[in-house]
N, C-alpha and C positions, 0 to 999 in steps of 0.2 A: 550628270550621268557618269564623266568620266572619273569624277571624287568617288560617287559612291561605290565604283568598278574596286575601285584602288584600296577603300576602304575595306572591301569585301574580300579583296584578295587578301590584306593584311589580316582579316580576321582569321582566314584558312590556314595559312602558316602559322601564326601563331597557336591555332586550335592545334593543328598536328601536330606540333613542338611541343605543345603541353601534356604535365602527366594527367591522370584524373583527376578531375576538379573536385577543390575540395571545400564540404561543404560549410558553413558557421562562419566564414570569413573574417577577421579582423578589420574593423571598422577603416575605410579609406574613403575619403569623400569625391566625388568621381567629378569633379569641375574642370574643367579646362583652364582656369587659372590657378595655380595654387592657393588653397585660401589662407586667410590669417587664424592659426589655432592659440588659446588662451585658456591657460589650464588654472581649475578651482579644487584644488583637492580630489575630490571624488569626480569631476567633472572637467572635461571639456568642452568649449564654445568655440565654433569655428562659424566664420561668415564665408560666405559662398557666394560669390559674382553678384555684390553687392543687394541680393534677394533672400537667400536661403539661409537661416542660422540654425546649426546642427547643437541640437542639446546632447551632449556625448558621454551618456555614464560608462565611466570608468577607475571604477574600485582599485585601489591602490593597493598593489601585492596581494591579489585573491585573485582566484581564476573565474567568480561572477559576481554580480552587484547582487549587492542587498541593504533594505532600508534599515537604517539605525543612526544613531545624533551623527558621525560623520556625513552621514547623504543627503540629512538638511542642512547643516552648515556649511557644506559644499554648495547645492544648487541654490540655496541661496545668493551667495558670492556668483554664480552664474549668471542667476536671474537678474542681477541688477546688471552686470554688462549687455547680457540682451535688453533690458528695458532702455538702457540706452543706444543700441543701435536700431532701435525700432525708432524712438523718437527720431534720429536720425536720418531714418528713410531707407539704413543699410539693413535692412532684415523687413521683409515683405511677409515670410512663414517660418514659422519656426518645427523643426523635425525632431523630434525626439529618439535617441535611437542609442545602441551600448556597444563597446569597441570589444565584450567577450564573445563567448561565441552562441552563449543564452542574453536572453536580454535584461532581466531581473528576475530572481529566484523570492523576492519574496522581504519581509521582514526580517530581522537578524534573531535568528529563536536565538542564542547563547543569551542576547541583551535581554530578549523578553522575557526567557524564564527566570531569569534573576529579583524582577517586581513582583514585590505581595505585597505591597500600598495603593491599592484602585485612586489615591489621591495622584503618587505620582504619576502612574499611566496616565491617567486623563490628561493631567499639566504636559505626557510630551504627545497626546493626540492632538491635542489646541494647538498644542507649536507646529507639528506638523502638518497641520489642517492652514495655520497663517502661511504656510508656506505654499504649499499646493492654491489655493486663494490669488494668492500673488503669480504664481503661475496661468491660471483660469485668466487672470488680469490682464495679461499680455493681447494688446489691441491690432492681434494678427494672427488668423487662424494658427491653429496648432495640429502639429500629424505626426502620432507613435509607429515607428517604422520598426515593428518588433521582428527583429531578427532570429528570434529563437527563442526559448521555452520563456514564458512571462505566468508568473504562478504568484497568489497571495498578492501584496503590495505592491510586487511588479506588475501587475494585470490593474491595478487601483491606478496606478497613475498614468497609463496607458488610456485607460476609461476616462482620466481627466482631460485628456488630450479629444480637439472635435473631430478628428477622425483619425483611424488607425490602420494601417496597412501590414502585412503579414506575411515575412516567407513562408511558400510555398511546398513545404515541406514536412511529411508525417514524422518526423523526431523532436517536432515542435507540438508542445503543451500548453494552452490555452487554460487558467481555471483558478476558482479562488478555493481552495483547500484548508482554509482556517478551520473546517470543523475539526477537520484531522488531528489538531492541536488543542481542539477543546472551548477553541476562542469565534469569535464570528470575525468576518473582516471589518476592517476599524477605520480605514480611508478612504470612506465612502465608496465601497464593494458595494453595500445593501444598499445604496440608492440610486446610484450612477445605472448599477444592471439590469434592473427592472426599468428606467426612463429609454435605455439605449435598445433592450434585446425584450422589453416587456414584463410585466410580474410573475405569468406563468412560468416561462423561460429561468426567471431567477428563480423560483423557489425550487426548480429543479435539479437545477444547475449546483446553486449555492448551500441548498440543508443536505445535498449529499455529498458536497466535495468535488465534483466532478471536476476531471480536465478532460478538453476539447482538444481535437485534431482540426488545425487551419481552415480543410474543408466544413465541418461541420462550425465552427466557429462562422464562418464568412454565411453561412446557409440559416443560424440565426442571427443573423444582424451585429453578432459580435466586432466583426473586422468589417472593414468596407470595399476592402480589394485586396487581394494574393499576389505575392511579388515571386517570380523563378529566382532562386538563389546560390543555382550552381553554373558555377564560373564556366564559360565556355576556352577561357585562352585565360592565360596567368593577368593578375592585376585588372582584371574586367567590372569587378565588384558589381556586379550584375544587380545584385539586391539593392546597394545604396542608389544605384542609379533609377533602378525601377520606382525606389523611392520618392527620391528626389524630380521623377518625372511627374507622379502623384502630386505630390507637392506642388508644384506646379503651375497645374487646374487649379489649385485654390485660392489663388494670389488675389482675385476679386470677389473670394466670395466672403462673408459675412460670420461673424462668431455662430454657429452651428447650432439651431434647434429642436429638438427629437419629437415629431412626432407620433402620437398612439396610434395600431391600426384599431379596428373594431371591436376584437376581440381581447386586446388587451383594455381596451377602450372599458368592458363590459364587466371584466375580471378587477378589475382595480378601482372605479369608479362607482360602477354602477352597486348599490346596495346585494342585490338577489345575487349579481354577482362573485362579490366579496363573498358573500357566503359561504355560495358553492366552493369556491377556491378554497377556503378556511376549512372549512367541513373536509374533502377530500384531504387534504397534506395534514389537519390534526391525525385523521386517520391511521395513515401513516406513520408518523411520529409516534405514533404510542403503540403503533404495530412493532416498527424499529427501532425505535431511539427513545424509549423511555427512561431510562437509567442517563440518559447526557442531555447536559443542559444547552451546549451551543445550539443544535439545531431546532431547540424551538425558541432562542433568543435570535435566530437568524429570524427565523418567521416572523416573530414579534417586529423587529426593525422593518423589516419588507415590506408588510403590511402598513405598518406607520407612514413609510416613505414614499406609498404609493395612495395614501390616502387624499381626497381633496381637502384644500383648504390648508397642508401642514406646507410648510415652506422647505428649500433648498436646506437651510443652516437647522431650523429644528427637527428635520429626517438625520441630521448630522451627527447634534445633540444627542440623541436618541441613542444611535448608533456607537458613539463612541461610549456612554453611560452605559451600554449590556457589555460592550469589552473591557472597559477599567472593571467592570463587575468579574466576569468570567477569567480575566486573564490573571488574576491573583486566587483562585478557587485550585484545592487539589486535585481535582478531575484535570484541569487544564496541565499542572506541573505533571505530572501523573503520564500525559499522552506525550507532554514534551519531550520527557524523557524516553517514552519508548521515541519518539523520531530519534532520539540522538542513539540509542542503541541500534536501528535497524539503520541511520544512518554508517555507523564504524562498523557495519558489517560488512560493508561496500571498501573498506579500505585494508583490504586483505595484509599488504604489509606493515601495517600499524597493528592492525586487531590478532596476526597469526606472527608464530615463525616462520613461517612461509616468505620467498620475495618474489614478484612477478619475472624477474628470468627465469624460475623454476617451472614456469606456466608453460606447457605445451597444448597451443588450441590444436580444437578437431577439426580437422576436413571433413569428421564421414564419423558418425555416430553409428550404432549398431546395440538394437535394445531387444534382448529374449523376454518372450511371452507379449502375447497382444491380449490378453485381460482387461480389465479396468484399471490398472497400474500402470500395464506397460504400454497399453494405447496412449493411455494420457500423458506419460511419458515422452510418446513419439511427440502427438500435438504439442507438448508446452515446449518441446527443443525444436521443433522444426518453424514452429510461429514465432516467441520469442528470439531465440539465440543462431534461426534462418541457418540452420545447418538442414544437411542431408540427411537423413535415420533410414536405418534397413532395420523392421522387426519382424524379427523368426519366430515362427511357433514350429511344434512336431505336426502339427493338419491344417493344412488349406483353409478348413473350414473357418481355425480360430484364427486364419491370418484377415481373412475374408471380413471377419466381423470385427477385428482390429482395424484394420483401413477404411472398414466405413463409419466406423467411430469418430476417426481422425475427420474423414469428408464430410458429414456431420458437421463436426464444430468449426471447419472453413466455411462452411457455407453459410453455417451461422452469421460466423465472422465476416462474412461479404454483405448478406443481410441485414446484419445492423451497422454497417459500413464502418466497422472498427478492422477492417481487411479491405485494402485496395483491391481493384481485380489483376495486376500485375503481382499482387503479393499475394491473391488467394493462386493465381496459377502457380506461380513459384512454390508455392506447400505443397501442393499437388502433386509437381515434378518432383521434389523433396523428400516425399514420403510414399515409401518400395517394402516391400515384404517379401516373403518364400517362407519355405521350410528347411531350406539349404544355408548351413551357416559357412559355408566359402565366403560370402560377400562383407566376415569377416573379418576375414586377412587385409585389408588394407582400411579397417576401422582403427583409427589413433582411438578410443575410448567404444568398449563394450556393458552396456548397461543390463544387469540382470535381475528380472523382476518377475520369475518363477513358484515353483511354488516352495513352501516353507519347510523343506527337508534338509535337512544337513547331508546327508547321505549322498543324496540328488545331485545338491550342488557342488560339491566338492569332485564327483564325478563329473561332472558338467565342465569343469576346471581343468583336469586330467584329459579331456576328449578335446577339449579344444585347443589344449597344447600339442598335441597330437597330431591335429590334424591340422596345428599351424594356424588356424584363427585364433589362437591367445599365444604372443610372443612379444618377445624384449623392445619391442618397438611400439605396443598398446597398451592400456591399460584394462584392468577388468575391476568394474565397479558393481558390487551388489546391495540392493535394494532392501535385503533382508531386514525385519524389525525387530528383531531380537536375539539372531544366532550370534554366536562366537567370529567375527572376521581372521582371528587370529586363526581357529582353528580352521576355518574354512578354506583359507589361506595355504592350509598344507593338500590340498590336492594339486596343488601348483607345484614344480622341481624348487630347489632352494634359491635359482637363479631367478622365479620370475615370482616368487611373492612380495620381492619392494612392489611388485605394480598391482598387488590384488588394495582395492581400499571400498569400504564402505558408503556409498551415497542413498541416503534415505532420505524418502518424497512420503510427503503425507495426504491422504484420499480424502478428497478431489484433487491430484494434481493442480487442476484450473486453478482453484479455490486457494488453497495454503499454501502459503511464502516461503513456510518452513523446508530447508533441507538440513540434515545434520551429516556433515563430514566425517567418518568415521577411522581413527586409525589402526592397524592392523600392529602386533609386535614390531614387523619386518616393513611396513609400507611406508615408502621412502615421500622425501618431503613436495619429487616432482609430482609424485599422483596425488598427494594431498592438494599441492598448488593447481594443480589443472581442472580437479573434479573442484575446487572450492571457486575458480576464476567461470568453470562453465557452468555452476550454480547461479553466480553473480548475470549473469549474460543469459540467463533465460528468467531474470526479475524476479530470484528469488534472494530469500534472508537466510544464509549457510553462516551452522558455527559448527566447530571442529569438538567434536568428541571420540573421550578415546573407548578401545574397546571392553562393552561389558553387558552382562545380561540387561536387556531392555533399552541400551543405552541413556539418552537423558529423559527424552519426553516418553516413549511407554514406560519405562519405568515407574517416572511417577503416577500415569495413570492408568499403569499395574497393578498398584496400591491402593487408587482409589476406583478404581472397578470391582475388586476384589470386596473392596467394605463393601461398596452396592449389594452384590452379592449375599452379604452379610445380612444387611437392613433386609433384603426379600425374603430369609431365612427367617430373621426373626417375625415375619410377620408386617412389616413394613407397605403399603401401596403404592408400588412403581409411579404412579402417575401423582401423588402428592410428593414424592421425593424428587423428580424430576422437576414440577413447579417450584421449588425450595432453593435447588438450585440454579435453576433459570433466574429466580430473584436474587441471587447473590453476582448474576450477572456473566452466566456462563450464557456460552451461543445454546447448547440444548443440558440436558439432565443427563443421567449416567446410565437410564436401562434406555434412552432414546438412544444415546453414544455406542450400546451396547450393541443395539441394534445395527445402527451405521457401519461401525466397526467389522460386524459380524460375529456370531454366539461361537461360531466355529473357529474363529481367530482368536479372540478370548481363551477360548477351553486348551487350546495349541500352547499358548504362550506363558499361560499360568503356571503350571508342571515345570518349563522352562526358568523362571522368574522365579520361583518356590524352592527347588531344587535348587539354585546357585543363590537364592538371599535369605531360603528362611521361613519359617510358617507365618511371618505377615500377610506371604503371597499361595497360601496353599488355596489351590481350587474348587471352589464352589460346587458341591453335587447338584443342588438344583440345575446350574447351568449346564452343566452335562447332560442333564435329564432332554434338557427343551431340543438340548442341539439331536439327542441319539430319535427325538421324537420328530427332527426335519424342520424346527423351530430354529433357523439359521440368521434371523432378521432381516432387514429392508431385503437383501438378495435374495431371497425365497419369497416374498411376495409378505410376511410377518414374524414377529418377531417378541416382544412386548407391546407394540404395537403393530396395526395394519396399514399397508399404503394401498391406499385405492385410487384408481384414478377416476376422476370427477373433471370431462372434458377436458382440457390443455391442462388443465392443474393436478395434482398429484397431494390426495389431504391423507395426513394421518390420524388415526383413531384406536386409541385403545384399545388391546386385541383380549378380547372378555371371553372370546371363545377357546383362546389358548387358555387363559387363565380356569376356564371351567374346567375343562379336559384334563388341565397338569395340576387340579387341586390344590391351585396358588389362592390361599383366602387372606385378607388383609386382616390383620388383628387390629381388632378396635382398640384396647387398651394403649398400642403402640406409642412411645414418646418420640414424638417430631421436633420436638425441641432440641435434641440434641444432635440431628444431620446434620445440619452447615458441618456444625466442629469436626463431626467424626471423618466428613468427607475432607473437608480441606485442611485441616489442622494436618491429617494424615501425610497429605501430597506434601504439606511445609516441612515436614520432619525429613521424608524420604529426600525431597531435596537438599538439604541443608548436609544429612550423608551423602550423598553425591558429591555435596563439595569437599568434602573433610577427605573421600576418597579418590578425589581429584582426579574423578571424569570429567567435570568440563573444569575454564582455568577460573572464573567469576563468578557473582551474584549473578550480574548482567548477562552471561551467558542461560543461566537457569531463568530470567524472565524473558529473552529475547526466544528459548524454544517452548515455554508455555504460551505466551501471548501468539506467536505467529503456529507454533504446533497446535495447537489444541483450543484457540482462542477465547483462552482466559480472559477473564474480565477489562479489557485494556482502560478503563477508566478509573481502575486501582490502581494499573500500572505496573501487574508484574505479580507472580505468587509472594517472592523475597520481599518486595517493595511492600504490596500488601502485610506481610508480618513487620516489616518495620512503623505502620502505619496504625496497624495494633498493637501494637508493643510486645519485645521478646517475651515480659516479665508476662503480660499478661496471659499470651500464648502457652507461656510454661506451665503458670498458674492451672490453667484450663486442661493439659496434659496432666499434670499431675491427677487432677480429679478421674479424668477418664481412663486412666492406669487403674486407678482404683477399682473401677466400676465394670470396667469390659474388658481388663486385662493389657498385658507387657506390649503389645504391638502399635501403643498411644506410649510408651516412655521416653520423655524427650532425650534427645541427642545433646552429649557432654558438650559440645558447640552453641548449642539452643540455651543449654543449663548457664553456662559460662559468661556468653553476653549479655543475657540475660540480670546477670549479677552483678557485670561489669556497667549495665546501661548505657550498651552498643548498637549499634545497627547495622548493617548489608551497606546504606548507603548513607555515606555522612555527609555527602558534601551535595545531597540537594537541599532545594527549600523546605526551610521547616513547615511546614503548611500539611496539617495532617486530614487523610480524608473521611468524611463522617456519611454513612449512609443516609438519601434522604426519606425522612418522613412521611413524603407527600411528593406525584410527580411536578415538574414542570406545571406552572401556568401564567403560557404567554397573557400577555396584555394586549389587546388589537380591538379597535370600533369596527362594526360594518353600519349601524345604524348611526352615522355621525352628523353633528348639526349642518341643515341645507341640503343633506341625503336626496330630498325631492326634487332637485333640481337636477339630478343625475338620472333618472329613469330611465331619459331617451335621449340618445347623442346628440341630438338635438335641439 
C-alpha cells in the first residue's frame, strides 16, 4: 500500500508537469528492464523480460510503413531472429506493432503502379505470401498492437496476426480500400475477413472500401480489445503498455481458431444461404459498380474463400490470381493515378507557391447565407476542421432553417455513430447564427455564399469594411461560381483586397472533395495559403485557380450543358441522352445535372460565360422558357425530371407533364450516335484552352477538378487522361468531322492540332496500358450449389 501511495503520487506530479499528451506516440517499449533491440532494415526486434518479442516496423526515412520488396526482405531477416528466440524460450509472444505514428498505410502504390506483367505481380504475391506463412509459423501466439491508421496491407498483416488490439482513438482508420485503386486486397484481406469478422461483414466492408473507426471496428469482431493511447505524464507509453499487458493473457494460450456464429454459419455455408447473400450484393454491384471491375473480383474471391471444402492456400490462389489480373488493367492505373493526384493536393508546398508560414488558421469562421451552400458550409467546417462558424442571413427565419440543417446532419452523425457524443455536442456548441454581422469582427476567415449578384456583393464588401467586420486582420473569401474575384474585389479600399480570394464548394458540400482556390489580381499569397490549408483540414481536394469566367470546372461544364441544351433543341430525348452518358460513366446525365444544378443557375451563368468566351456559350431559349414557366429543377419539386417521394426514399421519374405543357417532342429521326462526342469531345477542347490560357498550372490540375468537381468517370482517370487514352490524333480527327457538320464551336485547339501531329500526350510518364471500354459487364465466378452442399442444410 505504501508503494502503491508513492507510485500514485509520482504519477500526479508528473501529470501536472506534463504538457498535453500527445497523441501517435513513437514506439517505446514500456519494460522495466531495458530490452535488447536488433534492427533488420525496415524492422526492429526487441526482446522484453525474456517473454515478449516486439516485431517493430520501422520504414527507413519515411514518416509511415508501407508494404513493398524492402518490408519483405526486412521482416524476413526479423523473423528468423524471432524464430530463434522462440526456440530458445526467450520470446513466449510475439507483438507486432510500428514506431510511426500510423501503423501501416498500406502497399507502396508508386511500386505497384509500375507492374503491367500479371506474371510478375503474382511471382511477388507468392514471395510475399512465403513470408507472411513463416510469420503464421511462429509456435507462439501473435498480437497486432495497431497503433494508428492500418489500411490495405497494413490491416492484411495485422489480420495475419491471432489477435489484434487497437488504440483507442477516432483518428485511427481501420479498412482494406484496395477498391479505391481498382485492385482487390492481395494478402489474404478476402480471406482472413470473412473467417475473423464473418462474410457478410466482408462483403460490406471490403466491395465498398470502407474504413472503420476502433469502435466500430472492436463491435465487429475486427479488433479484440481497445488500448487508451494518450500519455497521462511524459514517457508513460500508455498504448505499448496496454499492449503488452494484452499480451500477456496469451502467453498459455494456443495458435487462435475463428470460430462461425450462426448466421455467418448460414450465409457462407449453407446453400439457400449463399444465395441470398450473392443475389442481394450482385444487386448492388450492378446498381453501383458496374463499369469497375474490383468490386465484383472482391466478391468472387469472398465467396470462394468462404466456400466449404476450398482450403486456406486455394482461397489464397484465388485471390491473388484476380489481383495479378486487375493490377495491370487500365481502370486500376487509371484510379492510381487519381490517388496520386489527390494525394499532392495535400502537399500545398510541393503542388503551390504557396508555403505553410504563409498559413493563418482560424479560431472563428464566419459564413453569410444559410441556404444549401452556406448551411453545408457551416456543417463540413464545424465537423471536419472542429472550428467554431457564425452564419448570418438578413431573417431569423433563414437562419433558423440553416441551423437546423446543420442539427440534422449531427444527429445523423451520432446516429450512425460516425459522431461521438462528445463531438456531436462540441458541433453543437460550434455552430451560432444571427442576423447581426458584428460576430464578425473577430472572424480570421469570412465565407460568402449569397446570392449570385455582383452588385450585392461588392456592396456586401463596402458594408463590411465599414462597419469593421472585414479588416486587415481577416480574410473574405467568396463562394461565387462564376463572377469576376478580381472585380469583386474592388468593393474593398486598395488596402484590404490582397485579402478578398475566391473559395468555391461544389453542391453537396458533404458529397464533393472538390474546392477550387481562386486568385484575385491583388490577393496576396497569405489568403491563398490559408483558404487552401483550411480546404485541406475540412477533407477536401483544393487546387488553385486563377481568375476567370467560370473558372475551371463550370467552365467546362458550361460548354457542355450548353450543347445539352442544344441536342433538346434539336429534337433530342432528355432521358436517352442522359442514359448515353451515364454509360460513358458519368455519376448522372446532363438535363439530370441540369436539374441538380438548377435551370435558374444555368440561365444566370450562361449570358456570364457567353459574354466573356463567346457564342460556344450563348444561351439556350428553351431553358429560359422552363425556368420563366417555374420549371427550376429538383429545388422546385421538377425539372426534366420529377422527384417524388416514395416513403424514406426520394425516386425520380421523368417529368412528361412538363414535357407536354412546354411542347418539348423528341424527334424520331434524331442521331444518337453522335452525343458521347459532341458532349465530351466539347469539355476536352474547352479544357485543353484553359491550359494554353493558364488558368490552372497542369493536365493534373484539369483531372483532379473534373474527377472530384463534377465526378467524371474516375475509372478513365481524368477528362485529359481519357484523351490521351483515345488518342490526340484521333480526337482531332473526329473534331475535324463535327466542325464540318455542326459548325466552328467543335474546331480543335492549335494545342490539340499540334500534339496531335507531334504524337504527344498530357501524360507521358505513366503506364502505357490503354483503356478500352467493356463489351459486357463483370462476371464473377462463385458456386452456391457446390459438391457435398447437403451436408450443410443444418448446422448440425
Amino acid at each position: 500500500p505504501i508503494l502503491s501511495r508513492q507510485i500514485q503520487h509520482q504519477i500526479m506530479l508528473r501529470a501536472a508537469s506534463s504538457r498535453v499528451a500527445r497523441r501517435g506516440r513513437c514506439f517505446s517499449v514500456p519494460a522495466m528492464v531495458k530490452p535488447t533491440v536488433k534492427h533488420f532494415g525496415d524492422f526492429k526486434v526487441c526482446i522484453d523480460g525474456d517473454t515478449f518479442g516486439w516485431l517493430v516496423m520501422d520504414r527507413e526515412g519515411e514518416s509511415a510503413n508501407a508494404l513493398g520488396k524492402p518490408f519483405f526482405t526486412s521482416i524476413e531477416q526479423a523473423l528468423q531472429e524471432l524464430e530463434l528466440q522462440v526456440a530458445m524460450k526467450k520470446v513466449k509472444v510475439v507483438i507486432l506493432t510500428s514506431a510511426k505514428k500510423t501503423f501501416c498505410v498500406g502497399a507502396d502504390v508508386n511500386e505497384v503502379y509500375t507492374y503491367t506483367d500479371p506474371e510478375v505481380v503474382r511471382q511477388n504475391l507468392t514471395d510475399a505470401r512465403a513470408v507472411m506463412r513463416r510469420f503464421n509459423g511462429l509456435q507462439v501466439p501473435t498480437v497486432a498492437a495497431i497503433n494508428g491508421t492500418a489500411l490495405g496491407g497494413g490491416l492484411e498483416i495485422a489480420l495475419a496476426c491471432d489477435y489484434r488490439v487497437c488504440a483507442n482513438n477516432d483518428s485511427v482508420q481501420l479498412g482494406l480500400p484496395e477498391i479505391m485503386l481498382g485492385v482487390i486486397p492481395g494478402l489474404g484481406g478476402t480471406v482472413r475477413f470473412p473467417q475473423i469478422c464473418g462474410v457478410s461483414a466482408a462483403m460490406q466492408n471490403i466491395l465498398a472500401g470502407k474504413s472503420l473507426k476502433p469502435s466500430k471496428a472492436k463491435r465487429v469482431g475486427l479488433v479484440d480489445a481497445l488500448v487508451e493511447d494518450e500519455d497521462r505524464f511524459p514517457d508513460e507509453n500508455r498504448f505499448q503498455a496496454g499492449a503488452r499487458q494484452f499480451a500477456g493473457k496469451k502467453l498459455d494460450k494456443k495458435k487462435r481458431k475463428f470460430r462461425q456464429g450462426w448466421l455467418d454459419w448460414f450465409l457462407a455455408t449453407n446453400p439457400i444461404g449463399r444465395q441470398l447473400l450473392a443475389n442481394q450484393t450482385l444487386q448492388g454491384l450492378k446498381k453501383n459498380a458496374s463499369d469497375y471491375s474490383a468490386p465484383w473480383a472482391a466478391f468472387e474471391s469472398i465467396m470462394y474463400a468462404s466456400q466449404p471444402g476450398v482450403s486456406f492456400e486455394q482461397a489464397m490462389d484465388r485471390e491473388s490470381d484476380l489481383f495479378s489480373k486487375l493490377c495491370v488493367t487500365a481502370e486500376s492505373k487509371n484510379m492510381m493515378s487519381l490517388f496520386f493526384l489527390q494525394d499532392n493536393a495535400k502537399k500545398m508546398d510541393k503542388q503551390t507557391a504557396f508555403k505553410k508560414d504563409d498559413v493563418v488558421k482560424p479560431e472563428k469562421v464566419g459564413v453569410i447565407g444559410a441556404g444549401v451552400m452556406g448551411s453545408g458550409i457551416v456543417q463540413n467546417m464545424v465537423s471536419k476542421a472542429k472550428l467554431p462558424v457564425y452564419m448570418q442571413d438578413i431573417s431569423d427565419e433563414a437562419v433558423a432553417k440553416g441551423m437546423d440543417f446543420c442539427t440534422k446532419e449531427y444527429k445523423t452523425g451520432l446516429k450512425r455513430k460516425s459522431m461521438s457524443q462528445v463531438a456531436y455536442d462540441k458541433a453543437m456548441q460550434n455552430t451560432t447564427g444571427g442576423t447581426s454581422r458584428d460576430e464578425f469582427k473577430d472572424c480570421t476567415l469570412v465565407v460568402e455564399a449569397a446570392v449570385e449578384r455582383m452588385d450585392l456583393k461588392q456592396q456586401m464588401i463596402k458594408d463590411m469594411e465599414k462597419e469593421g467586420s472585414f479588416h486587415a486582420a481577416n480574410f473574405f473569401a467568396t463562394n461565387t461560381s462564376s463572377l469576376s474575384i478580381t472585380e469583386m474585389s474592388q468593393g474593398a479600399s486598395p488596402s484590404l483586397r490582397p485579402n478578398v480570394v475566391g473559395m468555391h464548394f461544389f453542391n453537396p458540400v458533404k458529397r464533393m472533395p472538390l474546392v477550387e482556390v481562386i486568385a484575385a489580381k491583388d490577393t496576396s499569397p497569405k489568403a491563398m495559403a490559408s483558404v487552401y490549408q483550411l480546404a485541406l483540414d475540412m477533407g477536401k481536394t483544393p487546387i488553385v485557380v486563377k481568375d476567370g469566367p467560370g473558372f475551371l470546372v463550370n467552365r467546362i461544364l458550361g460548354v457542355y450543358m450548353t450543347e445539352a441544351g442544344r441536342l433538346l433543341e434539336e429534337g433530342a430525348d432528355p432521358e436517352k441522352v442522359d442514359k448515353i452518358i451515364k454509360g460513358f460513366g458519368m455519376p448522372m446525365g446532363p438535363f439530370r445535372l441540369l436539374d441538380e444544378v438548377g435551370l435558374d443557375v444555368a440561365a444566370h451563368v450562361g449570358p456570364v460565360l457567353s459574354g466573356a468566351l463567346g457564342d460556344r456559350f450563348l444561351s439556350i431559349a428553351k431553358v429560359q422558357e422552363l425556368v420563366d414557366a417555374g420549371y427550376l429543377g429538383k429545388k422546385s419539386g421538377g425539372g426534366f425530371y420529377k422527384y417524388i417521394k416514395e416513403g424514406k426514399k426520394e425516386v425520380e421519374k421523368i417529368n412528361t407533364e412538363m414535357f407536354n405543357k412546354m411542347n418539348i417532342k423528341p424527334n424520331a429521326s434524331f442521331n444518337y450516335d453522335l452525343v458521347l462526342d459532341r458532349m465530351i469531345l466539347l469539355m476536352a477542347n474547352e479544357a485543353i484552352m484553359i491550359l494554353d490560357e493558364g488558368l490552372v498550372s497542369s493536365p493534373e490540375d484539369v483531372d483532379v477538378g473534373m474527377v472530384f468537381g463534377t465526378g467524371f468517370a474516375p475509372f478513365r482517370g481524368g477528362l485529359l487522361n481519357y484523351v490521351d487514352h483515345r488518342g490526340l490524333a484521333n480526337i482531332k480527327s473526329r473534331m475535324d468531322e463535327l466542325t464540318n457538320t455542326l459548325g466552328p464551336r467543335f474546331k480543335p485547339t492549335e494545342r490539340l492540332v499540334k500534339m496531335a501531329a507531334d504524337n504527344k500526350v498530357f501524360f507521358p510518364n505513366r503506364p502505357k496500358v490503354v483503356y478500352e471500354d467493356k463489351k459486357e459487364k463483370p462476371k464473377p465466378q462463385f458456386t452456391v450449389w457446390y459438391s457435398g452442399w447437403w451436408k450443410y442444410l443444418m448446422p448440425w
